[in-house]
N, C-alpha and C positions, 0 to 999 in steps of 0.2 A: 485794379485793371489786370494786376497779373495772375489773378486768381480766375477772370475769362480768358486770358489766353494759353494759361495753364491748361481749362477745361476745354479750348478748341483743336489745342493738339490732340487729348485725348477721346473728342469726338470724332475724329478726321479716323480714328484708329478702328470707334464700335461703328463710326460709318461705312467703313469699306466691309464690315463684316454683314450690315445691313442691305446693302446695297444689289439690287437685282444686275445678274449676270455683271455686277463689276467683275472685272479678274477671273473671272469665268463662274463665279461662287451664284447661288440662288437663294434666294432669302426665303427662309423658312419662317419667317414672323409677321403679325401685324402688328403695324404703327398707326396709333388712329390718326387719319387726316384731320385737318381744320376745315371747316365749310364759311363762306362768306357769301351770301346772298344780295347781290345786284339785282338791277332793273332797269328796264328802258322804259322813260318816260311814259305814263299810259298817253292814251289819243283821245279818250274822253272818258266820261264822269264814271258808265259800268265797268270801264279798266281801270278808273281811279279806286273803284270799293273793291274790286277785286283784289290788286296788288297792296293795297293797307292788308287788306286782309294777309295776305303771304306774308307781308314782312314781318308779321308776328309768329308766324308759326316756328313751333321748333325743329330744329335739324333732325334727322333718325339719326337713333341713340349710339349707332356703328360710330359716330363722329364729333368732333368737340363743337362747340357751336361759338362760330370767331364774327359775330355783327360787328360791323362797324355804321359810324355814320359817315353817308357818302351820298352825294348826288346821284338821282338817275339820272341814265345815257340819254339823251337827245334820239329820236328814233331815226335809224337809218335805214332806206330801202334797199333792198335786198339787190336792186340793179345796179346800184351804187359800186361801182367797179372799185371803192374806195374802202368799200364796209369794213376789209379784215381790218384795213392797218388804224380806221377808225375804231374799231375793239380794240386790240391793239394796244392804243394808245392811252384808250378811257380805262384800260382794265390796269395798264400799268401806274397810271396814277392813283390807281388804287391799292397799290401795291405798299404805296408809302406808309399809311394807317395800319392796314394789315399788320405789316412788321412792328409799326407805333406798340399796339394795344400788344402782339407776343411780351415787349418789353416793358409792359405797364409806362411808357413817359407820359411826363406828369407836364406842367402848365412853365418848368422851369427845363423843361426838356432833359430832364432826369430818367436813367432807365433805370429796371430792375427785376430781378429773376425768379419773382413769386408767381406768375401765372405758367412760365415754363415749368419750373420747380412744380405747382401743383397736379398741371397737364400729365408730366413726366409721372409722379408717383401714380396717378389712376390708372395708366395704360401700361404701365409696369405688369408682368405677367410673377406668377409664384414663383418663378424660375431666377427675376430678373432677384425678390428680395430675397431670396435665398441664397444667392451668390454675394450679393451686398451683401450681407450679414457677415459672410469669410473673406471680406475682405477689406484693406485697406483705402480703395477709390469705389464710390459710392456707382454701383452702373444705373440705378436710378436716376438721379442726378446727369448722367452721362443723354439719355435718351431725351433730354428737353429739345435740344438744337436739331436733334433730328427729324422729331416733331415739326420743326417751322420749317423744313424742308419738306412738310409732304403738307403747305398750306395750298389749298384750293380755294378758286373763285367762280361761283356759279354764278352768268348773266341769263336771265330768262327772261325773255321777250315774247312776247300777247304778239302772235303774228295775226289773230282773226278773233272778232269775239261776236257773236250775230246768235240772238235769240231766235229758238224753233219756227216762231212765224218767219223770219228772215229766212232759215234752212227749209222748210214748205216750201216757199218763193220760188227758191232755187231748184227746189226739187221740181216743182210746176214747169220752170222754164226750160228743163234741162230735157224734162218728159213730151213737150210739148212738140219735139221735134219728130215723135211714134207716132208711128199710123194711130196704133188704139190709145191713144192717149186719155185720163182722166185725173182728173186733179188728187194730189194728195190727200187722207182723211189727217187733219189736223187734229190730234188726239192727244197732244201731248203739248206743255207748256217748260218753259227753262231757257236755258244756254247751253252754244255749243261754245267751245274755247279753243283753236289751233296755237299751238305753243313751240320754240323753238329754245336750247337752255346751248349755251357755252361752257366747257369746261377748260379753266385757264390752269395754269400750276405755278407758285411762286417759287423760285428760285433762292433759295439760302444752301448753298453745298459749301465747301470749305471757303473755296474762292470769293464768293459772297459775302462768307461769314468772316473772312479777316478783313476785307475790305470796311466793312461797316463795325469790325470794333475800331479798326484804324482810323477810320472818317466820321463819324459820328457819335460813339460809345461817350456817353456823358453819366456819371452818377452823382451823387450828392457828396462822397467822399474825393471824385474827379471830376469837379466843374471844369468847362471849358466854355465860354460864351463865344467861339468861332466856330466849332464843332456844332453845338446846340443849334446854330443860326444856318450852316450849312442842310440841317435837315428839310429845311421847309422843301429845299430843290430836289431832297432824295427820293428817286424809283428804285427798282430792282426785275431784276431779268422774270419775265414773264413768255408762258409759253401756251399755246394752244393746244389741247390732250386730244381733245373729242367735242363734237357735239351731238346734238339729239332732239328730234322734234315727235312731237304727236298732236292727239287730239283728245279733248275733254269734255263726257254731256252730262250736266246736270238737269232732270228734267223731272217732269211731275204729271198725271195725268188730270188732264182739264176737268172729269168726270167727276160729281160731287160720287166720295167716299164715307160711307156709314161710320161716326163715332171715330173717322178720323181728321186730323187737326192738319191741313196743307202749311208747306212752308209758301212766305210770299215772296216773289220774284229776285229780293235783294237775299234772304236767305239760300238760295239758289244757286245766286250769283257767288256768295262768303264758303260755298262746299264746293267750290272748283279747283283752291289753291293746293288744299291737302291731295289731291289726286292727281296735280299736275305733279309734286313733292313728291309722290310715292311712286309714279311713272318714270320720273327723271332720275330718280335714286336707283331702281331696277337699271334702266338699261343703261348710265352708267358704271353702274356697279360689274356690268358685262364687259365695258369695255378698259375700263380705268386699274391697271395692274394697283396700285396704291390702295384702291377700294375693297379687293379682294380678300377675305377673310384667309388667314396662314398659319397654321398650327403644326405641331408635330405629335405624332398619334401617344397618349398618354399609355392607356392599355390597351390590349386585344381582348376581344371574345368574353365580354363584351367590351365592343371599340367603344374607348372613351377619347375623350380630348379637353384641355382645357379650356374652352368659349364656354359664352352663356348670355346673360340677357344683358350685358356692357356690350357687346358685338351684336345685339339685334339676332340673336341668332334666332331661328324661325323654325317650327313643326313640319321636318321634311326637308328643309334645306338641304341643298344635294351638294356632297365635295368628293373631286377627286383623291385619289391617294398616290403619294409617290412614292417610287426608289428613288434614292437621287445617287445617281453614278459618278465617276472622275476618272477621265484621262491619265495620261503620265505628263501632262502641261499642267494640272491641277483644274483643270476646266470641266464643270459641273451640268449634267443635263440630267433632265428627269425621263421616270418610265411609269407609265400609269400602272398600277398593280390591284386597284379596285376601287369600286364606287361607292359611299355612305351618305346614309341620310338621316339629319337630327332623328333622334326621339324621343329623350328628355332630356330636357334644359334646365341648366341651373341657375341660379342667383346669383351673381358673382358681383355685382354692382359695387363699388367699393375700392379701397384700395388692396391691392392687393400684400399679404401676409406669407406665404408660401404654403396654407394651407386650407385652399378655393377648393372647392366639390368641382369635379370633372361634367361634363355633360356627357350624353352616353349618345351611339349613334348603333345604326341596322346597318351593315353592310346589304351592300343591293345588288351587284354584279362584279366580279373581279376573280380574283386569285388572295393568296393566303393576305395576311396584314400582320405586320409586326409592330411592336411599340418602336416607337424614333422614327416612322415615316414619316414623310411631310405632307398633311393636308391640306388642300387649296379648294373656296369655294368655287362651284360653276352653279351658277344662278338660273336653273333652267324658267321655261313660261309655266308649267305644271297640265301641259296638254298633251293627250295622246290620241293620234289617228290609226282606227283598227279598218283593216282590208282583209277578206277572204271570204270563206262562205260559209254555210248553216244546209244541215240535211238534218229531214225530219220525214219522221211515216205522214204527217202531212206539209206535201210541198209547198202550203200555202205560207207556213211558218218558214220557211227555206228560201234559198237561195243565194244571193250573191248581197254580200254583208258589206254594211260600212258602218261607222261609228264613231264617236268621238267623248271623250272623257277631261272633264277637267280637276284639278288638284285641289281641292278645299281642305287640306289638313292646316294648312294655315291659319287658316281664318278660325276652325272648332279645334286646334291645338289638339288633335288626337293625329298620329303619323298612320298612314296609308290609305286614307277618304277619300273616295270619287263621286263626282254627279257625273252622268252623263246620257247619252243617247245611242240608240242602236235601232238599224234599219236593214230587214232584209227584205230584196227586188226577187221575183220569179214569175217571167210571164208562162202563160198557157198556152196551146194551141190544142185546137181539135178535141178538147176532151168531151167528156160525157158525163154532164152533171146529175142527170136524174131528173125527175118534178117537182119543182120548183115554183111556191105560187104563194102570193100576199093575200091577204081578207078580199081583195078586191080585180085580182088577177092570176094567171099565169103566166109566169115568167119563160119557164125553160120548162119542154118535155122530155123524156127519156129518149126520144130521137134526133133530138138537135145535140148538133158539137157548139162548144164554146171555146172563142179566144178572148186574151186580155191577159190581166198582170194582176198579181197580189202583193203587197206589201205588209210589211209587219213590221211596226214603228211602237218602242218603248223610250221611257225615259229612265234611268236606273240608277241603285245608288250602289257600290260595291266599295270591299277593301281589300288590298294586297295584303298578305299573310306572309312573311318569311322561318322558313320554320331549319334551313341549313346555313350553318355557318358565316357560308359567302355570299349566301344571297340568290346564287345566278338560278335559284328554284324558287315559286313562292304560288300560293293559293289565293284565289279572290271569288272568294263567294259573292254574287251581285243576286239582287231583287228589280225587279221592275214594274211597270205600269202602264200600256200602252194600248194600242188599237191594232186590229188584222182588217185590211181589207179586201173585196175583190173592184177588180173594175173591169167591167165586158167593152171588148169592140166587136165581138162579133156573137149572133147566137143564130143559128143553123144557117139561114141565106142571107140575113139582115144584117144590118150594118148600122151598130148601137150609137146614137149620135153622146157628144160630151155630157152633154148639159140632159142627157136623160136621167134622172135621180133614182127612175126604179131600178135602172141597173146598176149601181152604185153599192154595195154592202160594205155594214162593219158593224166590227164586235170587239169586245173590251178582251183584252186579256192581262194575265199573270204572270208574267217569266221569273223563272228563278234558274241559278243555275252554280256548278264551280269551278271556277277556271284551274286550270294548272300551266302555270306559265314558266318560260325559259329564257333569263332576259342574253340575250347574245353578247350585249354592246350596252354603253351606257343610252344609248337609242333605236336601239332593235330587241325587241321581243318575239318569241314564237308560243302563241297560248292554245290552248285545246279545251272548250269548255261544256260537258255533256248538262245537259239542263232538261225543266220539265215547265209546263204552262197550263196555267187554265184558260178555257173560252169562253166567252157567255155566246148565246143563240144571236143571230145575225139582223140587223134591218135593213132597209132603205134609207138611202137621204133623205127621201117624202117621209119616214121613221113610222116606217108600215112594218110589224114583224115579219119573218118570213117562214113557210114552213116545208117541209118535207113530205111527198106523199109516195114517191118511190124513190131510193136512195139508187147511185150506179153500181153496178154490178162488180169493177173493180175502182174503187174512191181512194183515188191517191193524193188527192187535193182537198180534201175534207169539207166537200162537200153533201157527204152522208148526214154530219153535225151539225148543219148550218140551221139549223132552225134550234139548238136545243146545248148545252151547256156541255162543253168536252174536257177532256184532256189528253194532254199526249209528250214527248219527249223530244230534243234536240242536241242535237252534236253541233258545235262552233268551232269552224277551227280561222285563228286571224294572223296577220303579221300586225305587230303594235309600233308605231313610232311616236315616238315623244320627243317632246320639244319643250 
């Protein structure tokens, strides 16, 4: 016994050094939390397959994985003016166990210090065995207790679970209130899942921790059968961090597919828990300081740090970087100095030795970076919205730009990968297209004006380049694959109705192009990107060729080429925000 209260004075010591803004200090480190997965009783049999399903999945690997066995919560309606202190209550009698298994007690109400002990040595950084090594108080050893202080309990609760025919239903009924209303095309088969997750935190800080060696602490060398017997009654202070809800589709198209193999309805149902798991773990991770990945910069230029695939670290992951300042009170704030994001990742799995391979990262926007800063992740969505606009010798390629890009280096583990789309709007007035005329008509004469709008819609893939230092410069060569159209309202006195198809044109195109961008902010960009496009020759919606037999005299909207394969050049200029 005196060798844990020996080791809780000297935890109370690396605790205050740990500890976020205690004493004014900021913790520079992570400590893996513990994750324990609860549940509210399902409502029937597809939330019974669902949640078996969950309760086997494992924790992301950022975290120790603490199951216990525990009943589900009894389900409580959300009107229930009683809910919190009902969580509350279920989640602190949960709390008993939780603590149980930290101490492995056994059937004779015995603890003991082998799953702290082992906890402690894996999330032990190079840093911590290397100091151990010089010294006589093991600080491996030291970090167990702290550990059980950053134990979490996640409740997640099925708030809706209603198969696609059910959200059809809904859709029908919702539509049905429109004038032009017409029934949903039912083309898709699965489950939608609404989800709502709790994030609880157990409480073991010193206060805690003497309390329960005093009142309960039983080992095989110090039986106490009143101590042992008083456990059954024992909680601990539990608190609510955060919560988080969303939504879940697994779905499948009803359409027989060639030489492939459909999942059946219950396979469907068993691929909704890992996505609810990977959704609550993100935005979480946003908001839970404890979950935050915390390092301090290894080397510069190239930024290294020591994470790697024991922290889940991820292709592109985005972290701030600090100065961390101090007052003449000793009170510590930080000052953001630049932004990086992984690029390779290393193998660290293991316990650590004090000689782990660093992971290396791109600085992406900031100012200089020195080693001994402290890096904190900020888990962005990996989306960017572009605004501004597109001139080109033809206006049809032009105009007033929008776009959106999302972040796939995750998923193909190469850093700086985009899918996205881009859309440039420019209506016409009054022009002068020339003659204009299908196998079976004419359209437009060299006396008629024309109004209406053109668009030009690619889907594209590109990557950012960082080719300085700091980042706040970088190149993105993008390719695309898209459509240009025109769409008339008006040609000389007439007045083009919607649903006329001859007036309707489109043609494939090619965009390529390079950006050069300037990120501002870790959320503001300004890019300039001059590019070049092919066109093929133009149809109708009725998919009548079209052709040319006198072109206009000054063709600033390109309809010289509308019958016949071009090319030509574009200037992009946007503002980027990411999220």
């Amino acid at each position: 016994m005196k060798r844990y209260l020996i080791l809780l004075t000297l935890v109370s010591f690396f605790t205050g050094l740990a500890a976020q803004n205690t004493n004014g200090k900021i913790n520079t480190r992570y400590l893996r939390p513990s994750i324990t997965m609860l549940f509210a009783e399902p409502k029937d049999a597809d939330e019974a397959i669902l949640i078996n399903k969950f309760r086997n999945l494992e924790v992301p690997g950022k975290f120790d994985d603490h199951r216990i066995q525990f009943p589900d919560m009894k389900p409580v309606e959300n009107t229930n003016p009683a809910k919190k202190t009902l969580l509350e209550n279920y989640i602190r009698k949960a709390s008993n166990p939780v603590i149980a298994k930290w101490w492995g007690r056994d059937e004779q109400g015995n603890f003991n210090y082998t799953l702290v002990a082992k906890r402690a040595s894996y999330t032990a950084t190079d840093a911590d065995a290397i100091i151990s090594r010089g010294s006589n108080t093991s600080r491996i050893e030291m970090l167990g207790e702290q550990l059980i202080d950053r134990s979490y309990i996640l409740l997640y609760e099925i708030t809706d679970l209603y198969t696609m025919d059910e959200y059809y239903d809904r859709l029908d009924a919702q539509n049905r209130k429109k004038k032009d209303y017409t029934p949903a095309k039912r083309t898709e088969e699965g489950y939608n899942c609404d989800y709502k997750v709790y994030a609880y935190k157990v409480a073991f800080n010193d206060s805690v921790a003497a309390e329960f060696y005093n009142r309960y602490w039983v080992d095989a060398q110090n039986p106490d059968k009143q101590k042992a017997a008083a456990w059954a009654d024992a909680t601990f202070p539990v608190r609510l961090i955060t919560e988080a809800a969303g939504s879940v589709r697994s779905s499948q198209t009803k359409a027989k597919e060639k030489n492939k193999v459909k999942k059946t309805m219950q396979e469907l149902l068993e691929d909704i828990p890992a996505n609810i798991q990977s959704g609550a773990a993100f935005e979480l991770g946003r908001k839970i300081e404890d979950f935050k990945l915390k390092v301090t910069v290894f080397k510069a230029y190239p930024v290294t740090a020591k994470l790697g695939t024991k922290e889940d670290l991820y292709t592109d992951q985005r972290f701030y970087v600090y100065e961390i300042e101090q007052d003449r009170s000793g009170n510590q704030s930080t000052v953001r100095k630049g932004v990086v994001r992984a690029k390779t990742i290393n193998d660290n799995k293991g316990i650590a030795t004090g000689t782990s391979l660093p992971s290396a990262f791109q600085q992406v926007q900031g100012k200089r970076i020195y080693p001994g800063m402290f890096m904190e992740s900020k888990d962005d969505y990996g989306i960017i919205l572009n605004t501004g606009f597109v001139s080109s010798g033809n206006k049809a390629m032009g105009g007033f730009h929008i776009g959106a890009d999302i972040r796939i280096s995750r998923f193909i583990k190469k850093p700086g990968w985009h899918f996205g789309i881009d859309v440039a709007i420019n209506p016409f007035k009054n022009v002068y297209a020339g003659d204009i005329e299908t196998d079976t008509r004419t359209l437009i004469s060299s006396a008629d004006v024309c109004s209406g709008n053109t668009l030009a819609l690619a889907v594209t893939g590109s990557k950012e380049m960082y080719f300085t230092r700091r980042g706040n410069i970088y190149l993105r060569p993008q390719v695309g694959l898209g459509i240009q159209t025109y769409s008339f309202s008006e040609v000389g006195s007439y007045s083009i109705a919607s649903d006329d198809k001859d007036y309707s044109w489109t043609s494939y195109i090619l965009p390529a192009g390079i950006g050069l961008g300037y990120n501002i902010s870790p959320m503001l960009s300004l890019e300039m990107k001059p590019g070049v496009y092919l066109r093929t020759g133009a149809s109708t919606d009725n998919k009548e060729s079209l052709s040319q037999t006198a072109a206009p005299t000054d063709d600033k909207w390109g309809f010289g080429t509308i019958g016949k394969f071009s090319a030509g050049t574009t200037n992009t200029f946007s503002l980027k925000i990411r999220f």
